[in-house]
C-alpha positions in Angstrom: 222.5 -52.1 70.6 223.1 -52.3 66.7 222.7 -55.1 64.6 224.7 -54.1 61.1 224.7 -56.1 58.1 228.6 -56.6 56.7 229.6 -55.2 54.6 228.3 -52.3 55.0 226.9 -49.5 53.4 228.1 -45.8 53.1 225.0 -45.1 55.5 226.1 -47.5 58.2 229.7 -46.2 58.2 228.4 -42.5 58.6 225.4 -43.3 61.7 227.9 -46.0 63.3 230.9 -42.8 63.3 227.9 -41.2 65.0 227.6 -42.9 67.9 231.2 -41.6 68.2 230.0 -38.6 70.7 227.1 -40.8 72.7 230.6 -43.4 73.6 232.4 -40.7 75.1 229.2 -39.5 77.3 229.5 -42.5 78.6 226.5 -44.5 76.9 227.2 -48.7 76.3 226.8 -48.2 72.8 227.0 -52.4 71.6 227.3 -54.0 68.2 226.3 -56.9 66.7 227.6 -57.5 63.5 226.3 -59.9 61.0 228.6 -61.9 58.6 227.6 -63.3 55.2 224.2 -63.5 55.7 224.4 -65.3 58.6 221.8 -63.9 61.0 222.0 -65.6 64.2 219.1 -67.6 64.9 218.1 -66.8 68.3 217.7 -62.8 67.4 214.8 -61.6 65.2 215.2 -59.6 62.6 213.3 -56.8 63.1 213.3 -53.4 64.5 212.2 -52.2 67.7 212.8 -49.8 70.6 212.6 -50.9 74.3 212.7 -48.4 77.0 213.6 -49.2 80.5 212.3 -53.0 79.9 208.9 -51.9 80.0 207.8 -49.4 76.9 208.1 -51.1 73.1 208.1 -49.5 70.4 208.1 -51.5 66.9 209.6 -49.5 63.8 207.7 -50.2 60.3 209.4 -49.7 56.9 208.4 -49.9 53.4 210.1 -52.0 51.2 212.4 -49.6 50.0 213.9 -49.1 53.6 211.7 -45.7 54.2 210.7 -45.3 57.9 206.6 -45.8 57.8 206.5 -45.0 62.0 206.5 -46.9 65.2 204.0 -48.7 66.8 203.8 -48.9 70.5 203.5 -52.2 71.7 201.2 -53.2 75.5 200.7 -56.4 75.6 203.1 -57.6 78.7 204.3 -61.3 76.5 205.6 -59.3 73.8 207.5 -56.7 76.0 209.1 -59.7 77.5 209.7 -61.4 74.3 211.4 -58.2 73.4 213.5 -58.0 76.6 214.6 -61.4 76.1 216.2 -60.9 72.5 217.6 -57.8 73.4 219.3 -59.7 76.1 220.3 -62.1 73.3 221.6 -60.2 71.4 223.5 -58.1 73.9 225.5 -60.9 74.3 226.5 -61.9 71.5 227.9 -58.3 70.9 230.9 -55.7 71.1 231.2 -52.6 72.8 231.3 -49.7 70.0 234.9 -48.9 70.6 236.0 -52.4 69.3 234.1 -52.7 66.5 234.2 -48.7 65.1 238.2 -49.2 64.0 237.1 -52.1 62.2 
């Protein structure tokens, strides 16, 4: 799951054709693009990693857009929390394949 800010930048276009090679092993790669500022409400914006609905990771960056590192996360309401807007936002997005001839 990828929420990308349109339009987008050189970067994007290069890790979305990425993905190109993870589709066609067969993983649900799903996007969620985000039109004219217009984050949807119900989706945070920030970064995180969530494996098998139980292991969180959240990502920190400086204000530049550097990676800083990831933080894992315990506590069980914030796992679900996390589980709940990647759900969210899961539907509200496209598989990869729709959105990469874009």
């Amino acid at each position: 799951m990828h929420v990308v800010t349109e339009p987008l930048t050189d970067y994007l276009r290069f890790e979305l054709a990425s993905y190109a090679r993870n589709v066609q092993a067969g993983e649900d790669v799903r996007i969620l693009p985000v039109r004219d500022g217009r984050w949807p409400d119900d989706v945070p914006a920030s970064d995180f990693w969530l494996i098998d609905s139980r292991r969180l990771w959240t990502m920190h960056y400086a204000t530049d857009g550097a990676w800083l590192g990831a933080e894992p996360v315990n506590e069980p309401r914030r796992i679900a929390d996390a589980c709940a807007h990647r759900d969210t936002a899961i539907a509200q997005s496209i598989p990869w394949f729709e959105y990469e001839p874009r």
